[in-house]
C-alpha positions as CSV (number, residue, x, y, z in Angstrom):
1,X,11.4,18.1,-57.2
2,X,9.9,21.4,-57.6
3,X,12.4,24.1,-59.1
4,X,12.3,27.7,-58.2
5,X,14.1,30.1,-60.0
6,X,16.6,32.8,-58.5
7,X,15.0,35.7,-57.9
8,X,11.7,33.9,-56.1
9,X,14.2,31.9,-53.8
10,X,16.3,35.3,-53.0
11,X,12.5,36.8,-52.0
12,X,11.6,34.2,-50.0
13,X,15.1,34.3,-48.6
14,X,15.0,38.1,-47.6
15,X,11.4,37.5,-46.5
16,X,12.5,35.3,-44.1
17,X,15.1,37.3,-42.8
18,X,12.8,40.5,-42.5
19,X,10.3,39.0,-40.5
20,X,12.8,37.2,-38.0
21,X,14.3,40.7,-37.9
22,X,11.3,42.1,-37.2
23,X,9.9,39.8,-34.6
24,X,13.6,39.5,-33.2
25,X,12.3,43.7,-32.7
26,X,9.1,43.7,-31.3
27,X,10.3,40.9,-28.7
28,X,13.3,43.7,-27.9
29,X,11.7,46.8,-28.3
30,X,7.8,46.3,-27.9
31,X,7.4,43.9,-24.8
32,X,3.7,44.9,-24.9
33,X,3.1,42.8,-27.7
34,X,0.8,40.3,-27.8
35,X,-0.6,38.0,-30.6
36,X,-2.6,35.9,-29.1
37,X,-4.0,38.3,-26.6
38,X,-2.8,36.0,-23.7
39,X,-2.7,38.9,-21.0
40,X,-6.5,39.4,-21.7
41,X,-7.2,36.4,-19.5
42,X,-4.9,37.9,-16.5
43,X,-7.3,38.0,-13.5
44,X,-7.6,42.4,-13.5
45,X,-7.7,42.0,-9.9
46,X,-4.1,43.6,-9.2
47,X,-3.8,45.2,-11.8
48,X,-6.3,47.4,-11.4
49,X,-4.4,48.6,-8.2
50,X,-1.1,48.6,-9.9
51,X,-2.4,51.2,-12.8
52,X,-3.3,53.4,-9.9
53,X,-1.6,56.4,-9.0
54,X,0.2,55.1,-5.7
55,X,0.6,58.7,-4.2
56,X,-0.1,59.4,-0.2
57,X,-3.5,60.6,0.0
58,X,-3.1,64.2,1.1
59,X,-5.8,64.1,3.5
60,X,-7.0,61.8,6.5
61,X,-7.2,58.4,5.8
62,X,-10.1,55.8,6.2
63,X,-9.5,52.2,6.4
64,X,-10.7,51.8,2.9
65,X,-8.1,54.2,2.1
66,X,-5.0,52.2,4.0
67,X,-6.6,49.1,2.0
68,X,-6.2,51.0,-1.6
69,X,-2.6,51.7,-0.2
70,X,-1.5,48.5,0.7
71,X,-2.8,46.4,-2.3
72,X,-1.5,49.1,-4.1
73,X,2.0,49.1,-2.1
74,X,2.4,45.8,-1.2
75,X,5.4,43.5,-2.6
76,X,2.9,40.4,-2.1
77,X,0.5,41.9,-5.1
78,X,3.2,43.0,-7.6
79,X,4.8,39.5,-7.0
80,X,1.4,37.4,-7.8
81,X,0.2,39.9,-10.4
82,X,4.0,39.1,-12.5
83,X,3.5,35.5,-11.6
84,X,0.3,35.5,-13.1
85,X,1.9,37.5,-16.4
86,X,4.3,34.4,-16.6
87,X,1.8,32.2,-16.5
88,X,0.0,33.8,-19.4
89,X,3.0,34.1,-21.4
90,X,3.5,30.4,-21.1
91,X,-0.4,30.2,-22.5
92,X,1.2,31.5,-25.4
93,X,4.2,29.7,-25.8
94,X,1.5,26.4,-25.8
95,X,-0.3,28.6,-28.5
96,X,2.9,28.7,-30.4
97,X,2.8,25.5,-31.4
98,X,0.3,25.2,-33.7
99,X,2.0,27.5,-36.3
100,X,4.5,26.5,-38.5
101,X,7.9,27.3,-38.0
102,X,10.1,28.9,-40.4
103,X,13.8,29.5,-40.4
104,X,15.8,31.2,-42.7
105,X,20.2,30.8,-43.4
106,X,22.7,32.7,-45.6
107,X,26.2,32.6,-45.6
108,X,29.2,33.5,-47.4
109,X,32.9,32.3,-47.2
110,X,36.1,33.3,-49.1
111,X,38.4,30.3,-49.9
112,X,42.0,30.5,-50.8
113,X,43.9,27.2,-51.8
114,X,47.4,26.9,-51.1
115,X,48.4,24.7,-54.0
116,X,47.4,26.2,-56.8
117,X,46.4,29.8,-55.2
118,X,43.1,30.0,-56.9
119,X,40.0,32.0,-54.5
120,X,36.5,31.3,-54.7
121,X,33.9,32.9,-52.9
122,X,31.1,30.7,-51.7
123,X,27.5,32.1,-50.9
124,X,24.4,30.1,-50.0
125,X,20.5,30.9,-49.1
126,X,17.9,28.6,-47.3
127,X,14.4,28.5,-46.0
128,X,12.8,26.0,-44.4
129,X,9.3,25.5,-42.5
130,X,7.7,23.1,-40.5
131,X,4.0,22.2,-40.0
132,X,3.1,20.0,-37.4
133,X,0.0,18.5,-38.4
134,X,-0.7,15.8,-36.1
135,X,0.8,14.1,-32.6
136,X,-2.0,12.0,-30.8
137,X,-2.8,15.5,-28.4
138,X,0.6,16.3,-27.2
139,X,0.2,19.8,-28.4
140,X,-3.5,20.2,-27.1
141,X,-2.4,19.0,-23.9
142,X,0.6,21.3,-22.9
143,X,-1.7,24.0,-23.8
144,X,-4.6,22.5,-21.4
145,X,-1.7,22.4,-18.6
146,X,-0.7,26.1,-19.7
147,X,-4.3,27.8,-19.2
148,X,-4.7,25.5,-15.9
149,X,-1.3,27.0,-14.4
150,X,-2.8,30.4,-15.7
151,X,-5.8,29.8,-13.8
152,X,-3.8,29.0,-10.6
153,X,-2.0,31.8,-10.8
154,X,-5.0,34.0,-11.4
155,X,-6.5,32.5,-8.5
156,X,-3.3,33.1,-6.4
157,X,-3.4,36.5,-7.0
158,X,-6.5,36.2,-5.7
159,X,-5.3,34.7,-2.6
160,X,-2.6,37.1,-2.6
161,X,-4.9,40.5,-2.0
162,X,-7.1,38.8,0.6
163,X,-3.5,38.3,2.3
164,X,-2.6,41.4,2.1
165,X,-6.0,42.5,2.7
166,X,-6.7,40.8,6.1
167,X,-3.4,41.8,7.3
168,X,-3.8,45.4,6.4
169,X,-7.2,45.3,8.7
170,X,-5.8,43.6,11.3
171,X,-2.8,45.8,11.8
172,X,-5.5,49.1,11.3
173,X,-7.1,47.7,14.5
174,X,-4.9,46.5,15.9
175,X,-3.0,50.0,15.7
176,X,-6.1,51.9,17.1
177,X,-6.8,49.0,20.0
178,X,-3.3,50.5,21.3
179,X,-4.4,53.8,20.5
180,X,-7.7,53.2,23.1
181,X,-5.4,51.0,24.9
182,X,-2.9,54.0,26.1
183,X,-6.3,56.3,26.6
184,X,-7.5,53.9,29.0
185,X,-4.1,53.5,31.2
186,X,-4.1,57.6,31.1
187,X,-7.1,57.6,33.1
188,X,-5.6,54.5,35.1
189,X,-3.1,56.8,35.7
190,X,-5.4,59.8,36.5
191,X,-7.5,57.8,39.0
192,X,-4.4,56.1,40.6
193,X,-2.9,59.9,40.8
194,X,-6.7,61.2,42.3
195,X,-6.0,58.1,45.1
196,X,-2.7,59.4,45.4
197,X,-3.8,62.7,46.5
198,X,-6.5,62.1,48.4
199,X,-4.1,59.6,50.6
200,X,-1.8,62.4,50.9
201,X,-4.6,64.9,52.0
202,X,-5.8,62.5,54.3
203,X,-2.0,62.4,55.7
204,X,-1.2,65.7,56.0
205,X,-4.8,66.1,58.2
206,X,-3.4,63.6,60.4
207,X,-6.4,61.2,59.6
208,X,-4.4,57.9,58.3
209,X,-0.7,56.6,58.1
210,X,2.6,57.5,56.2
211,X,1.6,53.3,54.7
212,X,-1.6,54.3,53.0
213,X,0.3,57.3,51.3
214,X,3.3,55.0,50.3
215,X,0.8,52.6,48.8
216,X,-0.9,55.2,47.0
217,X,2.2,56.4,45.5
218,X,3.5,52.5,44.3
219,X,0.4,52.3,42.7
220,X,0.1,55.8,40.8
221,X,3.9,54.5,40.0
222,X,2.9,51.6,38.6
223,X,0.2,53.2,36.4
224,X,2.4,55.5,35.1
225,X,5.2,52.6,33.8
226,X,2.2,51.0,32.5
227,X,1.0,53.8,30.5
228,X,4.9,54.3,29.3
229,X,4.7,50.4,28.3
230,X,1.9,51.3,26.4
231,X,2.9,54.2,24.4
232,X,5.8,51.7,23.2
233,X,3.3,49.5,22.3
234,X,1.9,51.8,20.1
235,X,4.2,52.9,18.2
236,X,5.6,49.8,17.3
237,X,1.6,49.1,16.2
238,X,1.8,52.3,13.6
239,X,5.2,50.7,12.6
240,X,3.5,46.8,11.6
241,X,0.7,49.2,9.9
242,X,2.7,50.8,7.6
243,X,4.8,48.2,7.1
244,X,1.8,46.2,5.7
245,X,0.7,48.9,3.6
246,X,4.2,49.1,1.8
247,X,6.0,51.5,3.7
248,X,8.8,51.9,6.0
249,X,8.2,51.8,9.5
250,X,9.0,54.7,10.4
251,X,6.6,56.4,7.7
252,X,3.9,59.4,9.4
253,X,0.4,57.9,9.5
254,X,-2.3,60.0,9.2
255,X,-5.4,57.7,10.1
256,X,-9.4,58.5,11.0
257,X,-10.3,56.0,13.7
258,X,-13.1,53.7,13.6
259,X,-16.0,54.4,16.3
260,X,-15.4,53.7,19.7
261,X,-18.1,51.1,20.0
262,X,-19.5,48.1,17.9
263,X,-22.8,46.8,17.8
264,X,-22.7,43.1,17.3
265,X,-25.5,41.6,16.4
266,X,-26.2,37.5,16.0
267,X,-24.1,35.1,13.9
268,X,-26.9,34.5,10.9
269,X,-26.9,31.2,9.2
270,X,-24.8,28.1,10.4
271,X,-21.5,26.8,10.0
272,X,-21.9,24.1,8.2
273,X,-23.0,26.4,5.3
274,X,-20.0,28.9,5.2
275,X,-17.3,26.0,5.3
276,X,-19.8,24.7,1.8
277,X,-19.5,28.2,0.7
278,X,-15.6,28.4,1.4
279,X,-14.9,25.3,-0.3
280,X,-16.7,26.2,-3.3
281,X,-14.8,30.3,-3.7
282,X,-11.1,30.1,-1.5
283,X,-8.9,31.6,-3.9
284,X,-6.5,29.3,-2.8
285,X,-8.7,26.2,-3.2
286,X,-9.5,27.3,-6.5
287,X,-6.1,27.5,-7.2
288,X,-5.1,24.0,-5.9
289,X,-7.7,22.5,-8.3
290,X,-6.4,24.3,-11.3
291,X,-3.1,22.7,-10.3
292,X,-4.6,19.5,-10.5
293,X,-5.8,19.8,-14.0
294,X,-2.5,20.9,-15.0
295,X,-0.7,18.0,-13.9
296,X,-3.5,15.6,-15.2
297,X,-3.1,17.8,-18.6
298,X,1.2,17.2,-18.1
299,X,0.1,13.2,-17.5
300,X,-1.2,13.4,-21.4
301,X,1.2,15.2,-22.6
302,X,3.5,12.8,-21.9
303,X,2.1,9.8,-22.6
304,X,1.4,11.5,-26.2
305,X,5.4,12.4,-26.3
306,X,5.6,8.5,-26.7
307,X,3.9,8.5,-29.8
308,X,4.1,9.2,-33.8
309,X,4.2,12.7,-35.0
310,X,3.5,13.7,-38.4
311,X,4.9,16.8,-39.8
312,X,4.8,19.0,-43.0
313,X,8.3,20.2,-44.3
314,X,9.4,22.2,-47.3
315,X,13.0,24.1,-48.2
316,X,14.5,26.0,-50.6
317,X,18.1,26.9,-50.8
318,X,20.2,28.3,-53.1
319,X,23.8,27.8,-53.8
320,X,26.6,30.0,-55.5
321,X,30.5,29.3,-55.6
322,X,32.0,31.0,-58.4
323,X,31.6,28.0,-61.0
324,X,28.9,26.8,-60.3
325,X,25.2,28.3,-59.0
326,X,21.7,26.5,-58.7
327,X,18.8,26.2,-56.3
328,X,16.7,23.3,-55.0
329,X,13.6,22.7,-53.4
330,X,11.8,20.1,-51.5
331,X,8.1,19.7,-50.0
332,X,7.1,16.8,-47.5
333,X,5.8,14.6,-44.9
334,X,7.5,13.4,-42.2
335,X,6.5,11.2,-39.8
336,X,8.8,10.9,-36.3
337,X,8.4,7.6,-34.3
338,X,10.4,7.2,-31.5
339,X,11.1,3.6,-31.2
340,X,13.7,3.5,-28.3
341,X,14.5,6.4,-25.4
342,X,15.9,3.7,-23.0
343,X,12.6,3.8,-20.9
344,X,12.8,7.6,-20.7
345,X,9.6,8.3,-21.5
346,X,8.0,5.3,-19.5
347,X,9.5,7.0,-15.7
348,X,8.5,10.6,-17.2
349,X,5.0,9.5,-17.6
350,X,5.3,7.5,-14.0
351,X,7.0,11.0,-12.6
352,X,3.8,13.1,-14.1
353,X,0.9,10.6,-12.5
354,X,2.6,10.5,-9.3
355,X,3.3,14.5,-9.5
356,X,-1.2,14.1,-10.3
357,X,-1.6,12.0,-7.6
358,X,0.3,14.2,-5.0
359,X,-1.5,17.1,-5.7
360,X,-4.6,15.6,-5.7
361,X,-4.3,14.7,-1.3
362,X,-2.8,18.2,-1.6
363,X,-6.4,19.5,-3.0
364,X,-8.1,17.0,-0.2
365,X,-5.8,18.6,2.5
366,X,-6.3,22.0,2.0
367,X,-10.3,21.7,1.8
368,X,-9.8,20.0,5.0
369,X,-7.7,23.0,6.0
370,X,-10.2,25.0,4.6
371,X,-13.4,23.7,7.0
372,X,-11.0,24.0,9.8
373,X,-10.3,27.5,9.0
374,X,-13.9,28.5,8.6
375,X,-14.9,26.4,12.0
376,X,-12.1,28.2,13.7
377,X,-12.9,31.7,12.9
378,X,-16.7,31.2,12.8
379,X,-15.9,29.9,17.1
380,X,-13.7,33.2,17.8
381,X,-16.5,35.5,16.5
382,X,-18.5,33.7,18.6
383,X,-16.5,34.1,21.6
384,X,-15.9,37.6,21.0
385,X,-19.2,38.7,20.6
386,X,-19.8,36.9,23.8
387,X,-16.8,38.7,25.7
388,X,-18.0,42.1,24.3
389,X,-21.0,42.0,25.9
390,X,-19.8,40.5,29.4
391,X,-17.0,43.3,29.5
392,X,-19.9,46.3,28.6
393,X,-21.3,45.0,32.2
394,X,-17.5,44.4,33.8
395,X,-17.1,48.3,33.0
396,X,-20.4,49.1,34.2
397,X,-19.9,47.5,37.6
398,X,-15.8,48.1,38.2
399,X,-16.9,52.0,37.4
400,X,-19.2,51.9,40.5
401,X,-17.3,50.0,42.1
402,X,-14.2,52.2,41.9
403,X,-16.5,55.6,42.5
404,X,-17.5,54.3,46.0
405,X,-14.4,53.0,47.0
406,X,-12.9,56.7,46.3
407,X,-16.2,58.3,47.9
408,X,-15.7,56.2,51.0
409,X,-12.2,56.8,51.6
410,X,-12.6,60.7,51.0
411,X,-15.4,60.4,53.4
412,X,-13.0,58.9,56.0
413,X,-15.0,55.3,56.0
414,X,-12.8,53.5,54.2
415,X,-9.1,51.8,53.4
416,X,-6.8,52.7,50.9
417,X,-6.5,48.9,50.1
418,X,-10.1,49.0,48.9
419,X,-9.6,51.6,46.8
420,X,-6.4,50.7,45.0
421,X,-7.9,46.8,44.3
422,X,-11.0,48.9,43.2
423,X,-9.5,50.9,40.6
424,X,-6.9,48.2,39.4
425,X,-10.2,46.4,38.5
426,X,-11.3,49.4,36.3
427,X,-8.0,49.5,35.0
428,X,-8.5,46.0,33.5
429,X,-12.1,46.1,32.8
430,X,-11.2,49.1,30.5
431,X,-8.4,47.4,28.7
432,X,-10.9,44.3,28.6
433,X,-13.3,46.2,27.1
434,X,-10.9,47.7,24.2
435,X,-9.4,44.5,23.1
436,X,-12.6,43.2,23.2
437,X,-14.2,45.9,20.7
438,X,-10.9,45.5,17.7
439,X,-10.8,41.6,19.0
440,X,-14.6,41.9,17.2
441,X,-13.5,43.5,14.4
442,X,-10.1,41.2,13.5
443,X,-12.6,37.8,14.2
444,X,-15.3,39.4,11.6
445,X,-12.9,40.0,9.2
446,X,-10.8,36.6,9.7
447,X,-14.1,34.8,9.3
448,X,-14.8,36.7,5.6
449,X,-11.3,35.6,4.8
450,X,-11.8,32.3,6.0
451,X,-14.9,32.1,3.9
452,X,-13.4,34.1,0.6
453,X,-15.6,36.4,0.7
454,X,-13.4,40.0,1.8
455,X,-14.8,42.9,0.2
């Protein structure tokens, strides 16, 4: 037994109490704090974005600038960026464990007895500390499952941005499409008005029928809903854009367009090579694998929970009741073997391989997922660079086409059922040709995304 005396034991005592005041404060008061330095290995990703002054730009913005906006806006990032602070915090908690633990106890009571109606005031101090010194790698292990679940969530957050990221661009050009799409039906609208009038001209010189004027007029009618349809359109466009960039749909946009035109050139490379290159940098796949190595870490862990633990202990107390004061100390191994947990620990370590197992075909299915992804958008950039060069030639041709319908009619040589089919067929070669163009963009942008590779 090793003695103390008073004073030393009162010290220790206070120590104790100091420093689980003071931790007790910086856990309140200082939520910055960081021993271990866990948040060091938070991807900076977000963050970066989050530290960012969030204001409206005060002049015209470019698509990079919506982008800055939206990752800097966007629920979706702030949500992944905390998750990935939990994550790290949990890195720590695994940390924790290899420190000893001390605790600290005082107390004080005032007896009275009834009988004989003596008092007697009772006071005690204790310390105590624990050293875990050795348990067959359970310790080693929840902290291997800690940093995996930190690197999934790292890699979630990457996932995260190129959400937001990919949805941001798509609803930019997807916002301008129905910006070119309401210029084209205005000049639908203009041309089916020029028909209009020349059918009426052509009337009043007593050269055609009251028909040719009243088909005229459907059709200029008809353009004009349409162009109404598509000013709707658009502004519910602007309201999805700012709604992906973190705003309220109804907040002013103030937005430089992208050129009219796009100059595809030839898909570089092959297939086969982007779905290798996906399935070796998808934030998401990354983050599945991490996942796995958690639970094979959690598999460990448990089976080690089933084994002997040896500990260091030591105390010190001190006891004072009026009559009778002293102190005693004790220093120690222990050694914890659990011998019985009614077959607990045998189903928690069949629950953990199982839980290993599942998310192993979950790894397998999204890298299937993943090729599929990568074959899908890799097909609809092919298409569309395909469709943008047929509709350059549509527009070419509907354009003559719709001049010498207009020219012959005029002239007094032709029908106004010629020139009405004419110049719906410009009408939808236009449109044609503006989805095609943003169609372009959106499929080269879903085919980085598909890859991993948005920048």
């Amino acid at each position: 037994m090793m003695k103390f005396n008073r004073n030393f034991l009162y010290g220790c005592c206070c120590l104790a109490l100091t420093a689980q005041a003071a931790d007790n404060d910086l856990a309140g008061q200082m939520s910055g704090s960081d021993p271990f330095s866990v948040n060091a290995k938070v991807a900076p990703g977000v963050t970066g974005y989050l530290d960012r002054n969030c204001a409206i730009p005060r002049t015209v913005m470019s698509l990079t600038d919506v982008i800055d906006v939206a990752l800097c806006n966007n629920p979706q990032t702030r949500t992944a960026w905390a998750n990935a602070r939990v994550a790290a915090a949990q890195v720590g908690s695994a940390q924790s464990a290899y420190l000893p633990t001390v605790n600290g106890t005082a107390g004080i009571s005032h007896d009275r007895s009834v009988l004989t109606g003596l008092t007697a005031t009772n006071r005690n101090l204790g310390l105590s500390i624990n050293y875990l010194l050795f348990d067959f790698g359970a310790r080693s292990a929840q902290r291997d499952a800690a940093q995996a679940t930190l690197e999934a969530a790292n890699r979630n957050q990457d996932q995260a941005v190129n959400t937001v990221y990919l949805a941001v661009v798509q609803a930019y050009y997807q916002y301008f499409a129905a910006q070119a799409q309401v210029d084209a039906l205005h000049e639908a609208e203009s041309s089916a008005k020029s028909s209009f009038d020349a059918a009426n001209a052509r009337y009043q010189a007593g050269t055609n029928t009251r028909a040719d004027v009243l088909q005229a007029q459907t059709a200029y009618s008809q353009a004009r809903l349409a162009t109404l349809r598509g000013e709707g359109d658009l502004r519910v466009a602007q309201g999805v854009l700012a709604n992906a960039m973190g705003w309220d749909a109804d907040h002013a946009l103030n937005l430089s367009g992208s050129a009219d035109d796009v100059m595809p050139r030839d898909l570089v490379g092959n297939v086969r090579d982007l779905i290798l290159q996906a399935q070796q940098q998808r934030p998401d796949l990354q983050a599945a694998a991490a996942q796995l190595r958690a639970a094979q870490a959690q598999v460990r862990a448990k089976e080690a929970a089933g084994k002997p633990a040896l500990s260091l202990t030591g105390n010190t107390s001190y006891q004072d009741n009026g009559s009778f004061n002293g102190n005693g100390s004790s220093l120690g191994v222990a050694v914890n073997v659990p011998i019985f947990t009614g077959f607990n620990s045998t189903y928690q370590i069949r629950a953990a391989q199982a839980q290993a197992n599942a998310q192993e075909a979950q790894q397998a299915q999204l890298s299937n997922q993943v090729a599929l992804d990568v074959w899908r958008a890799w097909q609809n950039l092919a298409t569309e660079t395909a469709a943008l060069d047929a509709t350059a030639d549509l527009i070419r041709s509907a354009t003559a086409s719709a001049e010498m319908a207009l020219g012959r009619y005029r002239a007094g040589v032709g029908n106004i059922l010629d020139v009405l089919t004419a110049q719906s067929s410009l009408a939808s070669a236009r449109s044609q040709r503006v989805q095609a163009q943003y169609n372009w963009r959106i499929a080269k942008v879903a085919l980085a995304q598909a890859i991993g590779h948005l920048e």
